[in-house]
mmCIF file of the N, C-alpha and C atoms, coordinates in Angstrom:
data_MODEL
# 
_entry.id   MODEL 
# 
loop_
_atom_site.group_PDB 
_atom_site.id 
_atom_site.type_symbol 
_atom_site.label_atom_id 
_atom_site.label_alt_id 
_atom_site.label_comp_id 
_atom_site.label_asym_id 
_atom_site.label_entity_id 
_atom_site.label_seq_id 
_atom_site.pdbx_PDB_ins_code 
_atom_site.Cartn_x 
_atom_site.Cartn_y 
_atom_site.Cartn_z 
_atom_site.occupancy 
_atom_site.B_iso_or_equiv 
_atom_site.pdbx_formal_charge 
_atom_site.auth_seq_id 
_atom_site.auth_comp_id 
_atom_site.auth_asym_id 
_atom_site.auth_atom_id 
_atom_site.pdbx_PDB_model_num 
ATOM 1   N N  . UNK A 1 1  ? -2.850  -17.409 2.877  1.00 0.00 ? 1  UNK A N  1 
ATOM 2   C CA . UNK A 1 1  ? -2.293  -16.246 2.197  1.00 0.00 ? 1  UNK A CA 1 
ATOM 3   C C  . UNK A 1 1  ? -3.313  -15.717 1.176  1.00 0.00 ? 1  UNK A C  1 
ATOM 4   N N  . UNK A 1 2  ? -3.751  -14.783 1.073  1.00 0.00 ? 2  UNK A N  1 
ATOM 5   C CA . UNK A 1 2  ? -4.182  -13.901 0.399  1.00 0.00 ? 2  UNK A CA 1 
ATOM 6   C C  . UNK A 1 2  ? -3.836  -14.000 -1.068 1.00 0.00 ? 2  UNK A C  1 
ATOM 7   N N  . UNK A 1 3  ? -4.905  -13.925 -1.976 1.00 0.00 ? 3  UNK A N  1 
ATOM 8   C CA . UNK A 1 3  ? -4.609  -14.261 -3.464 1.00 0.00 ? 3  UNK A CA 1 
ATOM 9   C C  . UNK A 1 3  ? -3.858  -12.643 -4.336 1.00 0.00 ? 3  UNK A C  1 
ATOM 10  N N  . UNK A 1 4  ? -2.664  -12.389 -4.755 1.00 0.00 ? 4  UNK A N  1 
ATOM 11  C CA . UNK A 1 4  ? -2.711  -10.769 -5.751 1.00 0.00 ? 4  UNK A CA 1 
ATOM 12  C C  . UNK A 1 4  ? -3.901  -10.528 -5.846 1.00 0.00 ? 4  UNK A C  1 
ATOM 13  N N  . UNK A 1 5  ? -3.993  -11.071 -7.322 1.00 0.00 ? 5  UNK A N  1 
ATOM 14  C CA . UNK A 1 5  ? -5.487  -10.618 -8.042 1.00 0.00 ? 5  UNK A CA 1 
ATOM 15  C C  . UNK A 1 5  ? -6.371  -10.414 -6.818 1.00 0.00 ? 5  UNK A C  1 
ATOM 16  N N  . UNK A 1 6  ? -6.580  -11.225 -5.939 1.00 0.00 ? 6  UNK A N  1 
ATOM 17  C CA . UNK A 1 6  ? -7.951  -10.881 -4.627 1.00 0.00 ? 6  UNK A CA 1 
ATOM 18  C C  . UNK A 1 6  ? -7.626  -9.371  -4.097 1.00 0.00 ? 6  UNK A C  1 
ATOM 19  N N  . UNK A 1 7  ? -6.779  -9.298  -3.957 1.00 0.00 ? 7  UNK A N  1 
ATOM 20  C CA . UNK A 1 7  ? -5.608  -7.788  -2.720 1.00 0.00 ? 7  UNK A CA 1 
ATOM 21  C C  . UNK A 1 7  ? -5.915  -6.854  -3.824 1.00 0.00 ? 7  UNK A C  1 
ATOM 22  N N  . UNK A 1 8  ? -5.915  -7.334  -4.970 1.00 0.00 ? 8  UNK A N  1 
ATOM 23  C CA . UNK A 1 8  ? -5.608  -5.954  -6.073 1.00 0.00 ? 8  UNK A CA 1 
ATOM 24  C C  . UNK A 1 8  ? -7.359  -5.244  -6.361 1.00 0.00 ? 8  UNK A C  1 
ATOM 25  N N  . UNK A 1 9  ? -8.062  -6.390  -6.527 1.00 0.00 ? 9  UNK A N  1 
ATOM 26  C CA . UNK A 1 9  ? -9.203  -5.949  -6.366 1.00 0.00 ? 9  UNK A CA 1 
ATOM 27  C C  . UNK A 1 9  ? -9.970  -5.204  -5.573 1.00 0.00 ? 9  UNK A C  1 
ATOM 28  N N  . UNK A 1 10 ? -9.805  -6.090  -4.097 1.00 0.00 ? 10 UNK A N  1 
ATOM 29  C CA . UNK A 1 10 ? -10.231 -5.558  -3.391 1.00 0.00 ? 10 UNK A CA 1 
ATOM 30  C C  . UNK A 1 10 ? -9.907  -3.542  -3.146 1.00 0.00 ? 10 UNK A C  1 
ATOM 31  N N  . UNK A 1 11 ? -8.446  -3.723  -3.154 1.00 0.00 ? 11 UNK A N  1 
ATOM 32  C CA . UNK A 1 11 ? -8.147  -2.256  -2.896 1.00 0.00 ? 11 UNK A CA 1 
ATOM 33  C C  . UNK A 1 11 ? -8.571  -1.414  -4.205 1.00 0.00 ? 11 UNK A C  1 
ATOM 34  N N  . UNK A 1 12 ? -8.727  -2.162  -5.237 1.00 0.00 ? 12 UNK A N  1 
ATOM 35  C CA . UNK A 1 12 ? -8.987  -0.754  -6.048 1.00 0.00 ? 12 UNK A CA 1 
ATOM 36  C C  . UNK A 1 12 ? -10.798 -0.565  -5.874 1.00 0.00 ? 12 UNK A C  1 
ATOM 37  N N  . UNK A 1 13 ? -11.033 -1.350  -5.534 1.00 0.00 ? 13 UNK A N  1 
ATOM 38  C CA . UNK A 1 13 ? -13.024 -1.056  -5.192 1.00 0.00 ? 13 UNK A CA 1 
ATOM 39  C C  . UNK A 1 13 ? -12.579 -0.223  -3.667 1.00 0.00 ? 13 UNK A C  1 
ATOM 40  N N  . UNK A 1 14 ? -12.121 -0.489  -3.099 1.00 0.00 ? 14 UNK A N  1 
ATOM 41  C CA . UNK A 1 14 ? -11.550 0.338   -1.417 1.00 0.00 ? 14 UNK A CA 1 
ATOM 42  C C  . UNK A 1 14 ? -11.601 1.778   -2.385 1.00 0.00 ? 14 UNK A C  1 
ATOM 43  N N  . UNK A 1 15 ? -10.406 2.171   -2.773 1.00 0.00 ? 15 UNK A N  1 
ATOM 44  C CA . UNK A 1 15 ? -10.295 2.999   -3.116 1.00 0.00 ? 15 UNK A CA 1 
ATOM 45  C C  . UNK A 1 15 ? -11.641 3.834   -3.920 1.00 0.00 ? 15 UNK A C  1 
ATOM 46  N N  . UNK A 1 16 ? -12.254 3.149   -4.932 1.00 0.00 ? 16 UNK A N  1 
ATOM 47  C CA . UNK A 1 16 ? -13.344 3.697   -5.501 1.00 0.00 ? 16 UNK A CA 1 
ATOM 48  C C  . UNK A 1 16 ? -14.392 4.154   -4.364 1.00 0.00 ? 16 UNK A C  1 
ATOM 49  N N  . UNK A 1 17 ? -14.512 3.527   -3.685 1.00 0.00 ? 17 UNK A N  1 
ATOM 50  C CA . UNK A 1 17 ? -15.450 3.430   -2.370 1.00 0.00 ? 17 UNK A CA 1 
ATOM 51  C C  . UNK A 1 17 ? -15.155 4.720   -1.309 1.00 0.00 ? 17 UNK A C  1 
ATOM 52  N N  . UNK A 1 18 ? -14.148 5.259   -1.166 1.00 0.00 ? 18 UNK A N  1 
ATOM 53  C CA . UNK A 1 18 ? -13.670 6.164   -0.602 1.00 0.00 ? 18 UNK A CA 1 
ATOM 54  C C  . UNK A 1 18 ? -13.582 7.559   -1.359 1.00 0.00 ? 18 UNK A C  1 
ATOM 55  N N  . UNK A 1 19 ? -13.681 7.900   -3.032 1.00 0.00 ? 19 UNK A N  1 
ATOM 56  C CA . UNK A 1 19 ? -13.892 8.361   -3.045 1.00 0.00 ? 19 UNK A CA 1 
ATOM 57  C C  . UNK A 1 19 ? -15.651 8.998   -3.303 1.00 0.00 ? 19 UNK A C  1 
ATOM 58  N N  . UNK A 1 20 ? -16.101 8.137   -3.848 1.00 0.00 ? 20 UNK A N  1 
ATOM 59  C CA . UNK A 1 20 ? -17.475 8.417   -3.524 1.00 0.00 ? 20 UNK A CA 1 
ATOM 60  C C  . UNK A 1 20 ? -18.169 9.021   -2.027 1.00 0.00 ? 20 UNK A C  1 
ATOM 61  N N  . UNK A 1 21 ? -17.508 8.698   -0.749 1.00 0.00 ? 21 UNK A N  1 
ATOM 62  C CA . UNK A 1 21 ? -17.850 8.676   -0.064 1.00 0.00 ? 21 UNK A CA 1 
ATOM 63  C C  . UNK A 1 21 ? -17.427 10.561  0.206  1.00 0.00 ? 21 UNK A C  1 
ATOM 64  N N  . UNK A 1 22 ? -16.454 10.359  -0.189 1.00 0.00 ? 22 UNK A N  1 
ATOM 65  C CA . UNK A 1 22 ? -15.426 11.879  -0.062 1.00 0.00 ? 22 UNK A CA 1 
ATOM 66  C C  . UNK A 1 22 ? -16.611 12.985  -0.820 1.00 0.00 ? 22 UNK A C  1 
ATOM 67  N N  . UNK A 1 23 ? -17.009 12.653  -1.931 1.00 0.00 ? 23 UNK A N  1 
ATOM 68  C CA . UNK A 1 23 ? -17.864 13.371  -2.738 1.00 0.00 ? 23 UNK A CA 1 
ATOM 69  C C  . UNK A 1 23 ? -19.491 13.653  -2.282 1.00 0.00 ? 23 UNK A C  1 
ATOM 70  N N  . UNK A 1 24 ? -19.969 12.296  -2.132 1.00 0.00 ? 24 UNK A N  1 
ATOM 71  C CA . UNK A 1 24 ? -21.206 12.137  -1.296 1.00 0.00 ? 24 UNK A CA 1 
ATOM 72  C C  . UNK A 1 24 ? -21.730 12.780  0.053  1.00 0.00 ? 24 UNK A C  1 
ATOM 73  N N  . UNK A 1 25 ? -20.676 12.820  0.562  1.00 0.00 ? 25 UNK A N  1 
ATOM 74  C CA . UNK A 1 25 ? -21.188 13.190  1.936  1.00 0.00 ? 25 UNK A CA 1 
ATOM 75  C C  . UNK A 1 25 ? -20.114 14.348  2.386  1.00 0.00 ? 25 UNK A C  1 
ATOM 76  N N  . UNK A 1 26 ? -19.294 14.514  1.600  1.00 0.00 ? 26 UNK A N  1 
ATOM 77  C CA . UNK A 1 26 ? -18.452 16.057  1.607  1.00 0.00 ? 26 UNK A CA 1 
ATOM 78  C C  . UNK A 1 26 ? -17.512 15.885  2.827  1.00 0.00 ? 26 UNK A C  1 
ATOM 79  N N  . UNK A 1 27 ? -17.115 14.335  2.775  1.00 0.00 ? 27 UNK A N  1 
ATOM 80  C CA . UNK A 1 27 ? -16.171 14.415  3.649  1.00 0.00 ? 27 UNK A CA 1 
ATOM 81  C C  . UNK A 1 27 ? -14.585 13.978  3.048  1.00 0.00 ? 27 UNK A C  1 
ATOM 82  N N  . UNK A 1 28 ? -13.130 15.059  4.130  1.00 0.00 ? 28 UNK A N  1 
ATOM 83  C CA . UNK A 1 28 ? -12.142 14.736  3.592  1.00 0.00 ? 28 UNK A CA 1 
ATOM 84  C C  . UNK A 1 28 ? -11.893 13.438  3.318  1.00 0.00 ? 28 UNK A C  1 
ATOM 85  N N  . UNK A 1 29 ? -10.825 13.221  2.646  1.00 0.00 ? 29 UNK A N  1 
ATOM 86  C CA . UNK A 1 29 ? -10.250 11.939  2.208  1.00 0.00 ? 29 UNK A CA 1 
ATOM 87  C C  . UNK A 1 29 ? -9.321  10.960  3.810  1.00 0.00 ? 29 UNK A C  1 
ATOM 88  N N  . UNK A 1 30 ? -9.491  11.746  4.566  1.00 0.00 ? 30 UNK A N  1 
ATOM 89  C CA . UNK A 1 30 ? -9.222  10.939  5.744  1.00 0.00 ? 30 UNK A CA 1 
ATOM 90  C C  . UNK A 1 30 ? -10.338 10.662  6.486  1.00 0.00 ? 30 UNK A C  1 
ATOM 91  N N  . UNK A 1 31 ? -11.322 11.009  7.091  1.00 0.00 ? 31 UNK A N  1 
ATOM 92  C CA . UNK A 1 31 ? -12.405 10.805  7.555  1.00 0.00 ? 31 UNK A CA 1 
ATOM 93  C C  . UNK A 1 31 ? -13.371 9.971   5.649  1.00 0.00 ? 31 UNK A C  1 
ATOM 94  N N  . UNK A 1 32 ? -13.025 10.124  4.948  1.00 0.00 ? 32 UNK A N  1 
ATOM 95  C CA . UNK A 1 32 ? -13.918 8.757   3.607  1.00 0.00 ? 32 UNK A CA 1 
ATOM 96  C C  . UNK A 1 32 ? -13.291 7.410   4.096  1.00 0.00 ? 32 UNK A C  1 
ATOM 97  N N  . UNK A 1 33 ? -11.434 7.453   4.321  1.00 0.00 ? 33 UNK A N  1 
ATOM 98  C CA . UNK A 1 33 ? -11.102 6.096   4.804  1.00 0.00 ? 33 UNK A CA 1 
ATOM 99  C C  . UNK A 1 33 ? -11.310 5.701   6.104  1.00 0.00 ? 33 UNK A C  1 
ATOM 100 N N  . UNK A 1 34 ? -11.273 6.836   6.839  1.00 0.00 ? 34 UNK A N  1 
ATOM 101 C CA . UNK A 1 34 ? -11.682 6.350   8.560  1.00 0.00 ? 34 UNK A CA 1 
ATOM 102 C C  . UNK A 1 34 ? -12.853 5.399   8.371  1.00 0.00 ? 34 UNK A C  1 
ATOM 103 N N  . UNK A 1 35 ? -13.984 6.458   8.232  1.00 0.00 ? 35 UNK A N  1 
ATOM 104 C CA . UNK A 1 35 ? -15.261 5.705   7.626  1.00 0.00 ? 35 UNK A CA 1 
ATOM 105 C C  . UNK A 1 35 ? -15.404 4.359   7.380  1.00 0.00 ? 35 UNK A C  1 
ATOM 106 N N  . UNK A 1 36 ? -14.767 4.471   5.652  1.00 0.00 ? 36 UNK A N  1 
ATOM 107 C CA . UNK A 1 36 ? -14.596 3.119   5.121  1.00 0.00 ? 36 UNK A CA 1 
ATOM 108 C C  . UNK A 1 36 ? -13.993 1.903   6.072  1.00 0.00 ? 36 UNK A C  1 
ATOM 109 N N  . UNK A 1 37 ? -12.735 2.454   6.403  1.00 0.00 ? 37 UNK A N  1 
ATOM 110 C CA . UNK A 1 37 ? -12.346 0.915   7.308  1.00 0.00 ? 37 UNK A CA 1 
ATOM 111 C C  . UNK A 1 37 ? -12.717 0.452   8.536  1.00 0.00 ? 37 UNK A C  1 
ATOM 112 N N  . UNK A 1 38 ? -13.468 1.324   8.844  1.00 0.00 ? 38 UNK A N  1 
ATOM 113 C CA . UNK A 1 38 ? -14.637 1.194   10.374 1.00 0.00 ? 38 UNK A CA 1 
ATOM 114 C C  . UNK A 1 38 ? -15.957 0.631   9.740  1.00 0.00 ? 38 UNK A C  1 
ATOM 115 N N  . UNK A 1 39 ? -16.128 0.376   8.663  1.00 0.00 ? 39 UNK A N  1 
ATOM 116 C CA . UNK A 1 39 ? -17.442 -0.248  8.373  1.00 0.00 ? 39 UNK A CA 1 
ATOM 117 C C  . UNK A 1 39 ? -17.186 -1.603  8.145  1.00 0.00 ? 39 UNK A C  1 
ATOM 118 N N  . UNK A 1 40 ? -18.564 -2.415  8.402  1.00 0.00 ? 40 UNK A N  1 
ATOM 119 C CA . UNK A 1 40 ? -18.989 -4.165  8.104  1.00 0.00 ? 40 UNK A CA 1 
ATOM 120 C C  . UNK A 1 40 ? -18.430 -4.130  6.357  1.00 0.00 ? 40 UNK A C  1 
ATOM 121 N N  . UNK A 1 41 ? -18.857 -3.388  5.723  1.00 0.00 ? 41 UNK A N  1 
ATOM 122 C CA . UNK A 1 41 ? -18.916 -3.918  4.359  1.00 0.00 ? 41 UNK A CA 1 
ATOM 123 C C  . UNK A 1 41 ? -17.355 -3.728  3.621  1.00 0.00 ? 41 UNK A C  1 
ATOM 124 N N  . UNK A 1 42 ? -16.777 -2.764  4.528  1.00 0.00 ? 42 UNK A N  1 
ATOM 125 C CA . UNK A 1 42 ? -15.185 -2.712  4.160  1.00 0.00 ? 42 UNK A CA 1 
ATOM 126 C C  . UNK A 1 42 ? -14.758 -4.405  4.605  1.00 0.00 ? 42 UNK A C  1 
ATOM 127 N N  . UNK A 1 43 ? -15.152 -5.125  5.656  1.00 0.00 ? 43 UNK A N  1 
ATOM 128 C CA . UNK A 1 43 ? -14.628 -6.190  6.128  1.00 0.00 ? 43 UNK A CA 1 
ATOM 129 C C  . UNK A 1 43 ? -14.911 -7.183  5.343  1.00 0.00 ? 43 UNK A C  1 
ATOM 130 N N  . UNK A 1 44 ? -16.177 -7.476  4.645  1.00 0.00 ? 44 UNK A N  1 
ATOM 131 C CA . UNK A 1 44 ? -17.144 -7.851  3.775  1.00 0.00 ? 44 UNK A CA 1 
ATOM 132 C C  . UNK A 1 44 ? -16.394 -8.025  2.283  1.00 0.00 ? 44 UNK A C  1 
ATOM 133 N N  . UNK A 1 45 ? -15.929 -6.928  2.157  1.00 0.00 ? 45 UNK A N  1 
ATOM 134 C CA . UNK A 1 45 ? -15.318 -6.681  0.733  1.00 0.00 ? 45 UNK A CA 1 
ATOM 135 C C  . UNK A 1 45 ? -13.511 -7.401  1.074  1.00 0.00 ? 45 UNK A C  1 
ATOM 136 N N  . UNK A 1 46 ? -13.352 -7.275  2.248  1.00 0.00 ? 46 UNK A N  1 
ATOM 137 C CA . UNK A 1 46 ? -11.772 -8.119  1.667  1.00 0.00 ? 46 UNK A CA 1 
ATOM 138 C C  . UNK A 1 46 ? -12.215 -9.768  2.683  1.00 0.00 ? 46 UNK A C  1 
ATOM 139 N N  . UNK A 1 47 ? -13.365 -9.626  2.214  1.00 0.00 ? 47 UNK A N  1 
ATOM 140 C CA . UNK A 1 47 ? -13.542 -11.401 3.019  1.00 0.00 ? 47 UNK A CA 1 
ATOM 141 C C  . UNK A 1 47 ? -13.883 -11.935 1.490  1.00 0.00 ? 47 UNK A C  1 
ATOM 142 N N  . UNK A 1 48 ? -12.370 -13.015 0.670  1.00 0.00 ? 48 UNK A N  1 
ATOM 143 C CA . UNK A 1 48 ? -12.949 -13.397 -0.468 1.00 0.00 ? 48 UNK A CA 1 
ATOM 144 C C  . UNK A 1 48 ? -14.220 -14.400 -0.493 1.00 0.00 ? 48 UNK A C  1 
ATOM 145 N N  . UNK A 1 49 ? -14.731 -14.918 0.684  1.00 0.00 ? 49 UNK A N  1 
ATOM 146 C CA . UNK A 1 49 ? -15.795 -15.906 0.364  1.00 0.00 ? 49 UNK A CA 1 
ATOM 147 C C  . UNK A 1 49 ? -17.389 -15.103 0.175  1.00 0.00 ? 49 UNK A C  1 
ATOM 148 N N  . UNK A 1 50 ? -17.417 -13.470 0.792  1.00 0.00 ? 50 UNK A N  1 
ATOM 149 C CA . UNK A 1 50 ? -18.466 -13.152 0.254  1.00 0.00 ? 50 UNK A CA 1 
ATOM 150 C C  . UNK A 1 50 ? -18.446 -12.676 -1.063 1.00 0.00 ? 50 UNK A C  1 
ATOM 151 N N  . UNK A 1 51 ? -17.437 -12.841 -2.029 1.00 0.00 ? 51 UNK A N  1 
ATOM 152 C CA . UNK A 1 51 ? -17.855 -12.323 -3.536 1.00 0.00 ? 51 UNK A CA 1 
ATOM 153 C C  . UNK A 1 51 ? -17.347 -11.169 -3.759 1.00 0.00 ? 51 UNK A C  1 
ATOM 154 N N  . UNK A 1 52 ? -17.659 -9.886  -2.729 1.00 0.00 ? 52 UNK A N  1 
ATOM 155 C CA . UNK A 1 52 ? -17.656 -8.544  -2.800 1.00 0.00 ? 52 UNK A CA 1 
ATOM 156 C C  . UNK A 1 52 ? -16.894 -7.959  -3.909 1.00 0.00 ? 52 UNK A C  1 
ATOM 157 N N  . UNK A 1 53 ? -15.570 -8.264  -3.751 1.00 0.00 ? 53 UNK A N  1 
ATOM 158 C CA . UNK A 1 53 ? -14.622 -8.114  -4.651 1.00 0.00 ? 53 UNK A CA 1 
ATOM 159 C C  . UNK A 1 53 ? -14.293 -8.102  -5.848 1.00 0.00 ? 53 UNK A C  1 
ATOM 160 N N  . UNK A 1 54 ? -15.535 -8.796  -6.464 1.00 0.00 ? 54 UNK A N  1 
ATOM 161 C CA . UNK A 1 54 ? -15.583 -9.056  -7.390 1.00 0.00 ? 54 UNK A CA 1 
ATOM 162 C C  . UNK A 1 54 ? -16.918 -8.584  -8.596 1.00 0.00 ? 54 UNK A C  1 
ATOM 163 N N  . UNK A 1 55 ? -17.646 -7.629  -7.368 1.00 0.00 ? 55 UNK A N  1 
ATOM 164 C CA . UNK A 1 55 ? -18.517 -6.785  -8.216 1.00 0.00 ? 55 UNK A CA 1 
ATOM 165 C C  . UNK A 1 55 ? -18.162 -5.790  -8.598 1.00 0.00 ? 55 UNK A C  1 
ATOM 166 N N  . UNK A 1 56 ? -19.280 -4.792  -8.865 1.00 0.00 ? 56 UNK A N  1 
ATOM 167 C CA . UNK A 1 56 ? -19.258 -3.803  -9.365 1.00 0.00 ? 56 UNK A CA 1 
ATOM 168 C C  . UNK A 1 56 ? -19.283 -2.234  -8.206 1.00 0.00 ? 56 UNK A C  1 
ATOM 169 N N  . UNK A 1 57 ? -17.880 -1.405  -8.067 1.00 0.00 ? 57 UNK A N  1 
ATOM 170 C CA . UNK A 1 57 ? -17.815 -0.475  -7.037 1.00 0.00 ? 57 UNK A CA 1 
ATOM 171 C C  . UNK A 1 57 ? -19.124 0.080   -6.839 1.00 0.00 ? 57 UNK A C  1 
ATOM 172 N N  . UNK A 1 58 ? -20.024 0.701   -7.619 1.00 0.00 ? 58 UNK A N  1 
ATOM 173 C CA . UNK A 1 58 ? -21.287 1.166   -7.534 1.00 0.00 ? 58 UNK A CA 1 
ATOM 174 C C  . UNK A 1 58 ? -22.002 0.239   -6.381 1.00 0.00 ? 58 UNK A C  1 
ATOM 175 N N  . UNK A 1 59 ? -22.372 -0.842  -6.832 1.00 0.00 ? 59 UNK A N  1 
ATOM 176 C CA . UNK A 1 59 ? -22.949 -1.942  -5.937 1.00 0.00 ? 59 UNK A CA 1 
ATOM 177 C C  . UNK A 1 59 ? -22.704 -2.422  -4.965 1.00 0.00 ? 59 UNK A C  1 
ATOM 178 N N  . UNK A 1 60 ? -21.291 -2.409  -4.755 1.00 0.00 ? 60 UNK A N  1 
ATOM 179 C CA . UNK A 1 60 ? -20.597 -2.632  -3.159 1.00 0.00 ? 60 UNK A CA 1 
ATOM 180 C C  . UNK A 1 60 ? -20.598 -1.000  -2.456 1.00 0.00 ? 60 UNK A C  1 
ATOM 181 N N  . UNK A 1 61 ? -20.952 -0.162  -3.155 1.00 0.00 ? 61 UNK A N  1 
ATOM 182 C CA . UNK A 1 61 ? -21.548 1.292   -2.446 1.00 0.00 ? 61 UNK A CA 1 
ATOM 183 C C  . UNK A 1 61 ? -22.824 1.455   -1.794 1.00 0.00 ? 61 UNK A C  1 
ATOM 184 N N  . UNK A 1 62 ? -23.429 0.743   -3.003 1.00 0.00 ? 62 UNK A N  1 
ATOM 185 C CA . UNK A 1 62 ? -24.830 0.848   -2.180 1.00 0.00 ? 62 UNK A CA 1 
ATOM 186 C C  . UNK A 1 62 ? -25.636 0.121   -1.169 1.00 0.00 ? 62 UNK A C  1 
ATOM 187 N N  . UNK A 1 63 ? -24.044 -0.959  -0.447 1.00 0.00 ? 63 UNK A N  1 
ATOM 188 C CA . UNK A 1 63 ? -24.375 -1.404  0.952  1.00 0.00 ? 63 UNK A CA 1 
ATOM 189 C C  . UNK A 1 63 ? -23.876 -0.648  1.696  1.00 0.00 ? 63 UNK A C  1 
ATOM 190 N N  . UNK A 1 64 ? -22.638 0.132   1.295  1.00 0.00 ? 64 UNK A N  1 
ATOM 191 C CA . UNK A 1 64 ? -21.442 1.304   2.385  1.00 0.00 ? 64 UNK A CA 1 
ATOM 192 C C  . UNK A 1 64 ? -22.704 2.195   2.940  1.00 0.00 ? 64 UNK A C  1 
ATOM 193 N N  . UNK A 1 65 ? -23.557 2.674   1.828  1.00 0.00 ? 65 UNK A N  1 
ATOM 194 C CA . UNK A 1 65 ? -24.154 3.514   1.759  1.00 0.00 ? 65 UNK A CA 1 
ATOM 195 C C  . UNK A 1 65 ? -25.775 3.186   3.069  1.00 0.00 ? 65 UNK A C  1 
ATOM 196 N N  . UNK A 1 66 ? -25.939 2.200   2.997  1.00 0.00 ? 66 UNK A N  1 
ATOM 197 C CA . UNK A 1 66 ? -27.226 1.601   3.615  1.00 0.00 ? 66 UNK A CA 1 
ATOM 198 C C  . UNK A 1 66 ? -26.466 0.786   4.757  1.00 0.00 ? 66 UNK A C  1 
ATOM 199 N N  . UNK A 1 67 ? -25.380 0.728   5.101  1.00 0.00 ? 67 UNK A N  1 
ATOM 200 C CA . UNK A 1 67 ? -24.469 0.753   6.641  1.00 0.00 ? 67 UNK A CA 1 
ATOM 201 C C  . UNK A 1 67 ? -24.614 1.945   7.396  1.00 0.00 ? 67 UNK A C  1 
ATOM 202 N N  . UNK A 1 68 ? -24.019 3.237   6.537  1.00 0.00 ? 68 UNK A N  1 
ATOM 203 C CA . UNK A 1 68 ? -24.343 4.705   7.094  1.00 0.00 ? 68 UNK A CA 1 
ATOM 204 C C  . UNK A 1 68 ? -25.498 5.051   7.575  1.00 0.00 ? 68 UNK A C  1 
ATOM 205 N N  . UNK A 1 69 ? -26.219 4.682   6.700  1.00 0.00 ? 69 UNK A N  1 
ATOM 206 C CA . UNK A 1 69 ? -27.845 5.432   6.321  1.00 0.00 ? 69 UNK A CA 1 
ATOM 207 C C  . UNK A 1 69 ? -28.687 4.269   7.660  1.00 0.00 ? 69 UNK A C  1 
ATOM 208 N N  . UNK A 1 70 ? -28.517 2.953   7.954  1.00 0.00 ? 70 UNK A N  1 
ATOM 209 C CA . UNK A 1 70 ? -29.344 2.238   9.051  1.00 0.00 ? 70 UNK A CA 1 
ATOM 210 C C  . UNK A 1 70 ? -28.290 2.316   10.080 1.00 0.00 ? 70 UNK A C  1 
ATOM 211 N N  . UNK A 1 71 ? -26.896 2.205   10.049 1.00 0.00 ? 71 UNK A N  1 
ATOM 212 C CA . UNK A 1 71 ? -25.948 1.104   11.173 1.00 0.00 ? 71 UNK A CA 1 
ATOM 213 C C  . UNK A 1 71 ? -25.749 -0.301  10.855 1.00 0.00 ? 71 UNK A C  1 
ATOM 214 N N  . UNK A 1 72 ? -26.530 -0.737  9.794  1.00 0.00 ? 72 UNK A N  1 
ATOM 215 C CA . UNK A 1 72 ? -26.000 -2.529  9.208  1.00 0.00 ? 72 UNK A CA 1 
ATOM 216 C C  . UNK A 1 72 ? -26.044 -2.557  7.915  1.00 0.00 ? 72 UNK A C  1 
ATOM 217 N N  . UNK A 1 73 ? -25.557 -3.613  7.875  1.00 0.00 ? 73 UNK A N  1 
ATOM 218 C CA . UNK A 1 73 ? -25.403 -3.769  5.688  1.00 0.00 ? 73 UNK A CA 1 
ATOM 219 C C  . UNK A 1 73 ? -26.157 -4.961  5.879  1.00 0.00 ? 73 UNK A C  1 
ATOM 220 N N  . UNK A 1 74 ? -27.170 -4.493  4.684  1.00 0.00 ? 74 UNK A N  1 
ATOM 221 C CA . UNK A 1 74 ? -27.944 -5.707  4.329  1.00 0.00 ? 74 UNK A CA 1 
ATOM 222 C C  . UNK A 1 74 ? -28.252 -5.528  2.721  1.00 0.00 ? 74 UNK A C  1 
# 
């Protein structure tokens, strides 16, 4: 089972993450979450053993961002 605090995190960096994406690349708020939940690093971010969750939205962007920009998060 899934921790609150883990679920709560995660979605509010989701959320931050989506709108940046909305702003960035001038896309609606349905195609920012399509996006988002079709990417590695959306999966990444609610997997609590990589950490994700627990950084900083900026920084878990600038793998969303370098997923888009190659096809992988590294």
């Amino acid at each position: 089972m899934i921790n609150n605090d883990f679920k709560y995190m995660a979605e509010a960096l989701a959320t931050d993450l989506a709108v940046f994406l909305s702003k960035d690349y001038n896309m609606s708020v349905e195609k920012a979450l399509d996006t988002l939940y079709n990417s590695v690093t959306y999966s990444k971010l609610f997997n609590p053993k990589t950490g994700l969750y627990f950084q900083s939205s900026k920084y878990v962007y600038s793998f969303l961002k370098n997923e888009l920009a190659t096809g992988q998060m590294s």
